[in-house]
C-alpha positions in Angstrom: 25.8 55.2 110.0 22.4 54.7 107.9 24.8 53.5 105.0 27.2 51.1 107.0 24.2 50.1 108.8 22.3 49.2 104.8 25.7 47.8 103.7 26.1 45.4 106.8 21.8 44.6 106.4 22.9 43.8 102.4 25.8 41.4 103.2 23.4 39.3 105.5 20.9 39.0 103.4 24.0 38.1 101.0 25.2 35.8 103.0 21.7 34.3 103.8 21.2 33.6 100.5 24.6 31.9 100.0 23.8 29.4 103.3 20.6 28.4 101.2 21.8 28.0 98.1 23.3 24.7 97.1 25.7 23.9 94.2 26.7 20.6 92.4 29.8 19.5 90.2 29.2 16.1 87.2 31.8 15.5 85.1 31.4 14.4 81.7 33.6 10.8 81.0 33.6 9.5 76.8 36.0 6.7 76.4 37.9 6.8 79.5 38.9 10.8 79.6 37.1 13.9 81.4 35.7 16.3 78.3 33.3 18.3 80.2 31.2 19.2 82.8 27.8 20.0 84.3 27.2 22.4 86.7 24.3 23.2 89.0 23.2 26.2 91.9 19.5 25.9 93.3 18.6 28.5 95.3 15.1 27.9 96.7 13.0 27.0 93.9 15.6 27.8 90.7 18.3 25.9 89.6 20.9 27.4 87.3 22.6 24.4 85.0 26.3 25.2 83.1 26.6 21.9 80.5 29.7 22.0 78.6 31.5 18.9 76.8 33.7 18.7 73.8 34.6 15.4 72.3 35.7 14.7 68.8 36.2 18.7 68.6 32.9 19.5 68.8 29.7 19.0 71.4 26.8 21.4 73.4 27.4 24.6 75.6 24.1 25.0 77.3 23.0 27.4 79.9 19.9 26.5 81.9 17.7 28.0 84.5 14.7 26.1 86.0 11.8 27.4 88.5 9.4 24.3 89.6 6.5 24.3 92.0 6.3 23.0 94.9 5.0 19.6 93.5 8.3 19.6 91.3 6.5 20.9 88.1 8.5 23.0 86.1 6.7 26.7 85.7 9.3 28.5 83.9 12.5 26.8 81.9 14.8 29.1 79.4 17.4 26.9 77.6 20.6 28.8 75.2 23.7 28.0 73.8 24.9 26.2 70.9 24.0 22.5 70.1 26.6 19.7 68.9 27.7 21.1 65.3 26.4 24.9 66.5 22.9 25.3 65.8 21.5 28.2 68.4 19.4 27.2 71.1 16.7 29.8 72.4 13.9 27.4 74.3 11.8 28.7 76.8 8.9 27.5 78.6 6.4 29.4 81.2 3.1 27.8 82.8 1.1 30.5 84.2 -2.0 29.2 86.2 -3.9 26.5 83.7 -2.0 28.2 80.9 1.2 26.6 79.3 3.6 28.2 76.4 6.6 27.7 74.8 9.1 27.8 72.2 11.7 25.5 70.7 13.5 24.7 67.1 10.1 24.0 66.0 8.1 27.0 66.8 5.9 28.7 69.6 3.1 26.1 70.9 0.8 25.9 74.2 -2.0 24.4 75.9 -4.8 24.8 78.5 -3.6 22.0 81.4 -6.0 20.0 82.6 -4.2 17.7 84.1 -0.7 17.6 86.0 1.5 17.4 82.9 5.1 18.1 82.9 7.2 20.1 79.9 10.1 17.9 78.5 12.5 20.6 77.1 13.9 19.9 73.6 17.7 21.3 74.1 17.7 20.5 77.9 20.9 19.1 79.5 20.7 15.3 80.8 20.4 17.0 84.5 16.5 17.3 83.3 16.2 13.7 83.6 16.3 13.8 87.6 13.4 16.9 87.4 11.1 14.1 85.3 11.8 11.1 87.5 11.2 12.6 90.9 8.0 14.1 89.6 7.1 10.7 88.0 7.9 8.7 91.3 5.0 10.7 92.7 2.7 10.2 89.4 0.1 7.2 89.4 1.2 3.8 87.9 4.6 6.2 87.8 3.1 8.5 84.1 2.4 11.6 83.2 1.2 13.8 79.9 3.8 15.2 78.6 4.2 19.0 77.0 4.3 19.0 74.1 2.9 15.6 73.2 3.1 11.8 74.3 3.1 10.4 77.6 6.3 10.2 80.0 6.8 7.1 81.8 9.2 5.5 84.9 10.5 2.3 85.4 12.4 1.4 88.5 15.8 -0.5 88.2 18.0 -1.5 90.9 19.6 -0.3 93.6 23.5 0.3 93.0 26.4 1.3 96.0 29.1 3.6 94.5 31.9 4.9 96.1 34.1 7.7 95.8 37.5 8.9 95.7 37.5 8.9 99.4 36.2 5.4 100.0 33.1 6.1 101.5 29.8 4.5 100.1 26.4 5.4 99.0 23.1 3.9 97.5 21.6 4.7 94.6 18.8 3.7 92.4 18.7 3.2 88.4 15.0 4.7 86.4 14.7 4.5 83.5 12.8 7.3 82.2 11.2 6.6 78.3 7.7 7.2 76.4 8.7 10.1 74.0 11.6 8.8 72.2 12.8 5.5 71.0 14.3 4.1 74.2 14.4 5.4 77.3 17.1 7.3 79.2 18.9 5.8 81.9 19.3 7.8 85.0 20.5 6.7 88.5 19.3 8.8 91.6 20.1 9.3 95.1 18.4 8.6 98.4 17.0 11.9 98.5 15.9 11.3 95.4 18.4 13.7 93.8 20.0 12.8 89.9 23.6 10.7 90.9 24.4 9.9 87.0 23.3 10.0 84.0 24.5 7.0 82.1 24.6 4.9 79.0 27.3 2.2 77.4 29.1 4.4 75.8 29.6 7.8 78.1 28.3 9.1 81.7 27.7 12.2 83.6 28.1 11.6 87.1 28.6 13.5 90.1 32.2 14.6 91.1 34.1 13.0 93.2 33.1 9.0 92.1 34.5 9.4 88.4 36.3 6.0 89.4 33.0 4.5 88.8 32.6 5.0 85.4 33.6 2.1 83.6 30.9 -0.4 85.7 28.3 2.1 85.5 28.7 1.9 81.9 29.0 -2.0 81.9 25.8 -1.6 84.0 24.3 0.8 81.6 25.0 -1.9 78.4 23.4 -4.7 80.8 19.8 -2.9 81.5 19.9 -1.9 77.5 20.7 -5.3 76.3 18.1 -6.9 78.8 15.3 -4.9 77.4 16.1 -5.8 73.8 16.8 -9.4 74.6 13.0 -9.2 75.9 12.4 -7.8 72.4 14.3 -10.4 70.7 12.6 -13.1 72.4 9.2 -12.1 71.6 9.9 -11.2 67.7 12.4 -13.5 66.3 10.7 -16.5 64.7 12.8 -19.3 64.4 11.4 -22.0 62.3 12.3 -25.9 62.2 10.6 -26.7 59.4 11.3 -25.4 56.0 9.7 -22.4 54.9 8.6 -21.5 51.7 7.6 -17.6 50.8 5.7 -18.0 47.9 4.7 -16.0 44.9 7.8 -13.1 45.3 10.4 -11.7 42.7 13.7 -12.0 43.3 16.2 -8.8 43.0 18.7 -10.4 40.7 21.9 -8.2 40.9 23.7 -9.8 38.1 20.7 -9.0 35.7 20.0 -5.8 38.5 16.4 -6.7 37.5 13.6 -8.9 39.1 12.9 -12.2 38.3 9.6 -14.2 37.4 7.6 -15.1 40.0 8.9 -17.8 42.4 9.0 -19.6 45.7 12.3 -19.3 47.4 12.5 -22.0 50.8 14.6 -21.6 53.7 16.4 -24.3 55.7 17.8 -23.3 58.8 20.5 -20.7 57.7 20.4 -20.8 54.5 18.3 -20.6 51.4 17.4 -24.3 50.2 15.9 -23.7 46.9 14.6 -21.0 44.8 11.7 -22.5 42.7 9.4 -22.2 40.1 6.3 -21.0 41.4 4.1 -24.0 40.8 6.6 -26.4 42.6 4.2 -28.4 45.0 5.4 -27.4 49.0 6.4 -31.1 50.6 5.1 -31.9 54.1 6.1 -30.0 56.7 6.8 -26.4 55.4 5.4 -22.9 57.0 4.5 -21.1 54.2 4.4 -17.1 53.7 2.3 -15.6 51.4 4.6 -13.2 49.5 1.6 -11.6 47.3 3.7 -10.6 44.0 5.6 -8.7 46.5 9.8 -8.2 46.4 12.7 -10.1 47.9 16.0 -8.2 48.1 19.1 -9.1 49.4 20.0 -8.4 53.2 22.0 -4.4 52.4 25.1 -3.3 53.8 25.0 0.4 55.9 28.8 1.1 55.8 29.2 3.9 57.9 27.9 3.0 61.4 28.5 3.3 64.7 26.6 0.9 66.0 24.8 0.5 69.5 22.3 -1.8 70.7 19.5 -0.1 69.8 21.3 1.2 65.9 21.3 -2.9 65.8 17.5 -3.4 66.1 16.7 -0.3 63.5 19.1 -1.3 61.0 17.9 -4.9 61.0 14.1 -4.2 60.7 15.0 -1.6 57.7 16.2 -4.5 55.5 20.2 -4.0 56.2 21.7 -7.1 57.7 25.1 -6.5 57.2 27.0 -3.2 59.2 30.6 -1.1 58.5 31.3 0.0 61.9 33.5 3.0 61.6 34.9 3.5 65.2 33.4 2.2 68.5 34.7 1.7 72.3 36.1 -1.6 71.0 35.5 -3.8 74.2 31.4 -2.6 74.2 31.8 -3.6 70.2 33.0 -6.7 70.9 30.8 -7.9 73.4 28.0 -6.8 71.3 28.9 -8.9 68.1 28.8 -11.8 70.5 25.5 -11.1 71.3 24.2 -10.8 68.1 26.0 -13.8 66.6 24.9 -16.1 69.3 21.1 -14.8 69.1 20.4 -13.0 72.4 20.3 -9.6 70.7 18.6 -9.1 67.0 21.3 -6.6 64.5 23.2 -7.1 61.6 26.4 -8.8 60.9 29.1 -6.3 62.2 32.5 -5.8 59.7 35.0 -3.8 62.0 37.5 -0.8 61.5 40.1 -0.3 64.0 40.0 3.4 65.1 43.0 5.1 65.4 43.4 8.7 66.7 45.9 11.1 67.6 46.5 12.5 70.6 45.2 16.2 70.7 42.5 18.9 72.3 40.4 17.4 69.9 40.7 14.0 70.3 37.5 11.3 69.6 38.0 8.9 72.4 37.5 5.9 70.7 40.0 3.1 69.4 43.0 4.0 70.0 44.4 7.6 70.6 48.0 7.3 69.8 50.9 10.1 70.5 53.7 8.1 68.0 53.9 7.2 65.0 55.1 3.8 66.9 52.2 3.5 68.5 50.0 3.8 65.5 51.5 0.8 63.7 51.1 -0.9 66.9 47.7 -0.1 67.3 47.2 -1.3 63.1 49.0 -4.8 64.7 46.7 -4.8 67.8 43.6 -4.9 65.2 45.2 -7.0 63.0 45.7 -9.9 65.2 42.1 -9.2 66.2 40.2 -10.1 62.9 39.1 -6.1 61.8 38.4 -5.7 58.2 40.5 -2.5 58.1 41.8 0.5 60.2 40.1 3.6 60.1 42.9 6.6 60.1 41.4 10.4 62.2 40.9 14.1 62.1 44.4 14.6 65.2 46.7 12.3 63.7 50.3 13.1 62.5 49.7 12.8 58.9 53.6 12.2 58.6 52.3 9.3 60.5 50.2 7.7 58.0 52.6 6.1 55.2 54.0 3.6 57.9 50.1 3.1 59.0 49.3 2.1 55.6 52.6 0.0 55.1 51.6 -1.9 58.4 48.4 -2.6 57.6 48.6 -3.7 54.1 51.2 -6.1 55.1 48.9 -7.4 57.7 46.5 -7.5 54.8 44.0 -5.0 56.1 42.2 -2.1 54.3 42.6 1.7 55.5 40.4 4.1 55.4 39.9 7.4 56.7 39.4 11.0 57.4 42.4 13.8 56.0 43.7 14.4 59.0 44.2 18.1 60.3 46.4 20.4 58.4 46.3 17.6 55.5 44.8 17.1 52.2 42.8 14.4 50.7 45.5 14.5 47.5 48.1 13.5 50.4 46.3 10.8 51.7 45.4 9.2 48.4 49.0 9.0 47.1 50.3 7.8 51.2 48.1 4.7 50.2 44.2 5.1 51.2 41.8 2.3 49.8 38.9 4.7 51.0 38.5 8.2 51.9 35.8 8.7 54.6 32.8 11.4 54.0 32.9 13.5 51.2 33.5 16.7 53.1 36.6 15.4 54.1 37.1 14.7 49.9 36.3 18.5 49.4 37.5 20.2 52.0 41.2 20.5 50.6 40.1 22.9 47.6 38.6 25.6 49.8 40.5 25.8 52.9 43.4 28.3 53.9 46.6 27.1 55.1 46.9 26.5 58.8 42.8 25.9 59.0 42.1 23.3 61.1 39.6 20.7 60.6 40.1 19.2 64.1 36.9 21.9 65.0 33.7 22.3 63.5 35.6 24.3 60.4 35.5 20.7 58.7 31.6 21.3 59.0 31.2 25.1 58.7 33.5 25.4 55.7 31.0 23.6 53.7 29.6 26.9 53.0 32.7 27.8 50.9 31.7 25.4 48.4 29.4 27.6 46.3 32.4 29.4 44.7 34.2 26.5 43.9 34.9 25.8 40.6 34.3 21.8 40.1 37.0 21.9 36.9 39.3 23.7 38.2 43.0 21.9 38.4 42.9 21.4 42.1 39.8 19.7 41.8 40.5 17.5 38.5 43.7 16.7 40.1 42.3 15.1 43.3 39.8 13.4 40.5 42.2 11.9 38.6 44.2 10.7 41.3 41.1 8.7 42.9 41.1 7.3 39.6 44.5 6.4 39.6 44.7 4.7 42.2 41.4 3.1 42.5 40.8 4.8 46.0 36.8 4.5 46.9 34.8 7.1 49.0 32.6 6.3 51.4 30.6 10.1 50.9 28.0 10.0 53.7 25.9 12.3 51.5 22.2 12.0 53.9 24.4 13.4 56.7 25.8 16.5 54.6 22.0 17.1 53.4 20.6 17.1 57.0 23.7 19.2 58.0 22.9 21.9 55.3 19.1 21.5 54.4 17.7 21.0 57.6 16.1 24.2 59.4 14.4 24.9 62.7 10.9 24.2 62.3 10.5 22.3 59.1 10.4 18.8 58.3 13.6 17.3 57.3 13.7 16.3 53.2 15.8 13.4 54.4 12.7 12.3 56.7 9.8 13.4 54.8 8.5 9.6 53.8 9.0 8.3 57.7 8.7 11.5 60.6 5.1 11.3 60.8 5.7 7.6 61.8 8.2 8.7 64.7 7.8 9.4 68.6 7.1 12.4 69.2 10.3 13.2 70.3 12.5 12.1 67.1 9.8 14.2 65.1 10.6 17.4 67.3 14.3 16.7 67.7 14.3 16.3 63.6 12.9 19.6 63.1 15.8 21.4 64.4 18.6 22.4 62.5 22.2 20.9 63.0 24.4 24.0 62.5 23.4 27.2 62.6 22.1 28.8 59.3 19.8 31.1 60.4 21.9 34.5 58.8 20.4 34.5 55.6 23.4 34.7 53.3 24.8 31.4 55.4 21.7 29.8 54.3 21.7 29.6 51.2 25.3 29.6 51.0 24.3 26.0 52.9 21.8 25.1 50.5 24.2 25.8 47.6 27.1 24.1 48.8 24.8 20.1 49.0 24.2 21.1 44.9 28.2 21.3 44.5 28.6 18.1 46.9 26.2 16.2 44.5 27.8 17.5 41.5 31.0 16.6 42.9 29.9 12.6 43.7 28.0 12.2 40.0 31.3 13.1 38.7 33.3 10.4 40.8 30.6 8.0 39.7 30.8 9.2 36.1 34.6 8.7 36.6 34.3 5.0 37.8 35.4 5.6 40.9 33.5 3.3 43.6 30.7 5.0 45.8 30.4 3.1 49.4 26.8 3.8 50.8 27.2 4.4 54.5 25.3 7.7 56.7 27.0 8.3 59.7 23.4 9.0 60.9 22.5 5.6 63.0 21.5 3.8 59.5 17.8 2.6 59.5 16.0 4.7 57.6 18.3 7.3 57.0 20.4 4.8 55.2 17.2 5.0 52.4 17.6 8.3 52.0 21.1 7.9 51.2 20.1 5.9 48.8 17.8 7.9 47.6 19.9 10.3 47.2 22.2 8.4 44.8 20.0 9.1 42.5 21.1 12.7 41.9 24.6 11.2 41.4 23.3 9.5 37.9 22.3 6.0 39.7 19.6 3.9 38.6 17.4 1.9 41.0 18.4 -1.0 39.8 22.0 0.4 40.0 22.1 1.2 43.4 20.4 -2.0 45.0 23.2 -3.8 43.4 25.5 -1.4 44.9 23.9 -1.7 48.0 23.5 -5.4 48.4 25.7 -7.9 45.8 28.8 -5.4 45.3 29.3 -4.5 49.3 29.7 -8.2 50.1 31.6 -8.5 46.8 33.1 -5.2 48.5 34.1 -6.6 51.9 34.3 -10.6 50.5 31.5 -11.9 51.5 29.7 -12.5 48.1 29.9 -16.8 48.1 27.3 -16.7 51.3 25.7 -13.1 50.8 24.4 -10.6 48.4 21.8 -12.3 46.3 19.6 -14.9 46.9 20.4 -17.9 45.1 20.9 -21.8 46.9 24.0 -22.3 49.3 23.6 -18.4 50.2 22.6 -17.2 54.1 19.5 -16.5 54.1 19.6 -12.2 54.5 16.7 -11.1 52.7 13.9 -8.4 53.0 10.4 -8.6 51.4 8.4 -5.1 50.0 5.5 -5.2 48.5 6.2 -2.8 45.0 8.9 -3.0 42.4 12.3 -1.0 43.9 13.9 -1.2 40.3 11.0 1.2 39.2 10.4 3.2 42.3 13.2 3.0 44.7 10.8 4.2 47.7 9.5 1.0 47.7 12.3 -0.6 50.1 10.6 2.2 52.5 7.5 -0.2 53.1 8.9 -3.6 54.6 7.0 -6.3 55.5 9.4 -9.1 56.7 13.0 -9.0 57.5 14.9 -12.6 57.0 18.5 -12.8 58.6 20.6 -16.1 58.8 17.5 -17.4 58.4 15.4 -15.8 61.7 12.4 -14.3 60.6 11.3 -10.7 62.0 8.0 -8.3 60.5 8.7 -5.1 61.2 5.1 -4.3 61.8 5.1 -6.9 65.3 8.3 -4.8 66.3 7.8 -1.0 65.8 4.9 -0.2 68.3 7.6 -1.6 70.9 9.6 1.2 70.1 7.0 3.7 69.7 6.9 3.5 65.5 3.6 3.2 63.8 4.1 0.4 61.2 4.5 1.3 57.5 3.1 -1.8 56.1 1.6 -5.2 57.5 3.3 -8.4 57.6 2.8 -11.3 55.6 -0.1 -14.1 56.2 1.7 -17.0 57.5 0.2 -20.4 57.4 1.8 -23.1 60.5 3.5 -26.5 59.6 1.4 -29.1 58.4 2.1 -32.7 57.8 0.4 -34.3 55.5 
């Protein structure tokens, strides 16, 4: 009886417990299709979070539990799993009394709390965002100190009424919630102040049952980010109607890849006017800009982006005015180019590649995921008829599929480009007709993998760490060589992304970001200091390290071979697309060499060299000024002091502290319009 009696006493308390417990179902939405899933149970004052989504073959598993006080403080957080490309996540955080510790990618840290502050976790899942707005709703003037640096900040959006599968209706509210990293997060919340959707223009997470609301969320999401940098735009971009004249500057001369004498080079409008001597009297009129000896390079072309709103903005201010975009949600693209050309948002000029992929567990959801080889050639037509530059072939399609792609598009006079798809090798690909193969990983890959591998996973990642015991003259690998040669095929080799992928490490500064980090929100600092994929077994470490000496060997022989490097990152651009630069070096590149490469032979490249690629009279004006010599010391397009492009005029150094980036270098003196 005392047993039954305990048993019966148990399953009440049981039962109690699961009355007071509440549970909660988002689903993950990327370009139309459901890839995953977050997960909560709160019971009393801990919430348990499952956060799971794979797109593209890859993406975080994260397992969360959370224990806040009763003012909505967190007081204990533990965060594991695996991040995007599979770097371990251990993070926990405990505040006990005045005393807060924790420990993330970049160490163990803590403080004495003086104040209420709240932890932002590194490796948390987006639910955290709700746990930081509802405690900043109470906050004065809506902040708060943040653990372990900076200051977290709300903004209030508007109210929104969604709907769900059912028909029945409910208001929500959109925050913004920002101050630690470059933009803020947007996050849409109930009337009991619970988190409804996490949300931005390109995928959601938003709670089951009103998935039929994705795409205007989204179209909401790319209207509250374009607002805030059309405020931006309107307050930087200086557009001149007189001439002006930026006086004592060298020109980058790409045909001579040397600088010039000192000169004066005026711009009209949207285009440069004159380049003078330097003693050529200014006529009435003019704003002048004091160039003091400094540099003027041609606008550069990033040609591996995927560009957002905010990519726009960074590329532009780090001297690269023209942008490759690889693969986007193609309406969000479009609408975006028309902002840009007509002048409510600042970015680059966009050049477009029609994404196609095939149909598959691992599909990326962007372009167009095709299940035919009929549908693929459609799909080449589709951008054809649409004004892309080329078609961009990936990881899940048919490779039996790609002859007639290539047969479609060249007719159509497009360019294709690509990864090896799955179960495919780059020797395949070159002789079915590729103008460009797409990240040199993708080049390599076919000389160390088994059959059947497939690189639809993160193998196409993990196997780098084969390449140590490669031999680079071996036949496989002089065969691939020589058939690049052959048939003039380019590579586009990505090589700052493969160095962050296998040099990075928890806790350490980034080589990659060594020149800029310190510069950085405190949030892109911490979030750089943790590793991409997991090389924490020593023998995978260096087997990591090893394998980005045998990818640089590998692209100093295709440049010693003549076959034509394409600088792109696959990293957002900016200033990562310096380091790739940079890195070109290693390859046997000169300064000089590689700011050609970067500026006169990309819009020689892409057909765009009679208005861009040097400065000279007739050409749009798409030119950045430095103060040193980047022929000598290629670091020196690092320090920027004034972006030119189609003639608008930005400085870097008015721009930055909106995005929370201490400036590198100050702008130019500018004297006003005078008329004499």
């Amino acid at each position: 009886m005392k047993l039954n009696a305990l048993a019966l006493l148990l399953a009440s308390f049981l039962a109690a417990s699961a009355a007071n417990a509440s549970t909660e179902t988002f689903t993950v939405i990327f370009g139309g299709k459901n890839v995953g899933h977050l997960k909560t149970s709160t019971d009393g004052d801990t919430t348990k979070i499952d956060f799971d989504f794979k797109n593209n073959g890859r993406g975080p598993t994260m397992a969360e539990t959370v224990r806040l006080d009763g003012a909505g403080f967190p007081t204990a957080w533990t965060v594991k799993g695996t991040t995007t490309f599979g770097n371990k996540v251990d993070e926990n955080f405990r505040l006990a009394g005045s005393k807060a510790s924790w420990t993330d990618s970049t160490g163990k840290g803590s403080a004495t709390i003086k104040q209420p502050s709240i932890y932002v976790a590194q490796s948390a899942s987006p639910w955290s965002l709700g746990l930081y707005a509802r405690a900043l709703l109470k906050a004065p003037e809506g902040q708060l100190p943040a653990l372990p640096a900076g200051t977290l900040r709300l903004e209030k959006g508007e109210a929104v009424s969604v709907r769900n599968a059912s028909g029945a209706t409910a208001e929500v509210n959109a925050y913004s919630v920002g101050g630690i990293d470059l933009q803020p997060d947007d996050v849409l919340l109930d009337s009991s102040g619970q988190m409804f959707a996490f949300l931005t223009p390109e995928f959601i997470i938003i709670r089951a049952g009103y998935e039929a609301e994705e795409e205007r969320l989204r179209a909401l999401a790319a209207k509250w980010s374009a607002e805030r940098f059309v405020a931006i735009q309107k307050a930087s971009a200086h557009r001149y109607e007189s001439p002006v004249r930026i006086r004592n500057v060298r020109v980058f001369d790409p045909a001579k890849a040397a600088l010039t004498d000192p000169v004066s080079v005026v711009v009209h409008g949207r285009t440069i006017a004159a380049v003078e001597p330097l003693d050529s009297p200014a006529t009435p009129g003019e704003v002048t800009i004091d160039g003091a000896g400094g540099t003027l390079v041609p606008g550069m072309y990033e040609m591996h982006a995927h560009i957002s709103q905010s990519d726009a903005f960074m590329n532009l201010l780090a001297g690269i005015t023209s942008v490759r975009d690889m693969g986007n949600d193609n309406e969000v693209l479009e609408k975006l180019i028309a902002n840009i050309e007509n002048g409510t948002l600042a970015g680059p000029r966009v050049i477009r590649s029609g994404f196609i992929e095939g149909k598959s567990p691992f599909s990326a959801n962007n372009g167009f995921v095709v299940e035919s080889e009929a549908q693929a050639v459609d799909a080449v037509r589709w951008y054809a008829a649409r004004g892309f530059w080329q078609v961009k072939v990936y990881n899940s399609m048919n490779p039996a599929w790609v002859p007639a792609v290539v047969k479609e598009a060249h007719r159509l006079g497009l360019r294709v480009a690509g990864h090896v798809p799955a179960f495919a090798t780059a020797d395949q690909m070159i002789e079915a007709g590729y103008d460009e193969i797409t990240h040199i990983n993708q080049f390599m890959l076919g000389w160390v993998l088994k059959p059947g591998e497939d690189t639809r996973t993160l193998l196409r990642l993990h196997a780098l760490k084969r390449l140590p015991e490669l031999d680079l003259k071996s036949p496989a690998v002089q065969r691939t060589i020589d058939l690049m040669v052959a048939h003039k095929t380019a590579i586009d080799p990505t090589v700052a992304i493969h160095e962050a992928l296998t040099q990075n490490r928890n806790g350490q500064v980034p080589p990659g970001a060594v020149d800029y980090l310190d510069h950085m929100p405190i949030g892109v600092q911490r979030n750089s200091k943790q590793a991409l994929i997991d090389a924490s077994a020593p023998a995978d470490g260096k087997a990591y390290r090893r394998a980005f000496e045998q990818i640089i060997a590998t692209v100093k022989t295709l440049n010693e071979r003549g076959v034509f490097i394409v600088p792109g990152t696959d990293l957002g651009g900016s200033f990562t697309y310096h380091r790739e630069l940079e890195l070109y070096q290693r390859a046997g590149m000169t300064p000089a060499q590689i700011l050609k490469r970067a500026t006169f032979d990309m819009a020689q490249y892409v057909g765009q060299d009679q208005q861009l690629g040097s400065i000279a009279k007739g050409k749009l004006a798409d030119f950045f000024l430095i103060p040193g010599d980047p022929t000598t010391d290629l670091k020196a397009i690092k320090t920027i002091r004034m972006v030119v492009k189609d003639g608008v005029v930005y400085f870097p150094s008015e721009i930055y502290p909106k995005f929370g980036i201490k400036p590198f270098v100050e702008a130019p003196t500018v004297v006003a319009a005078s008329v004499k």
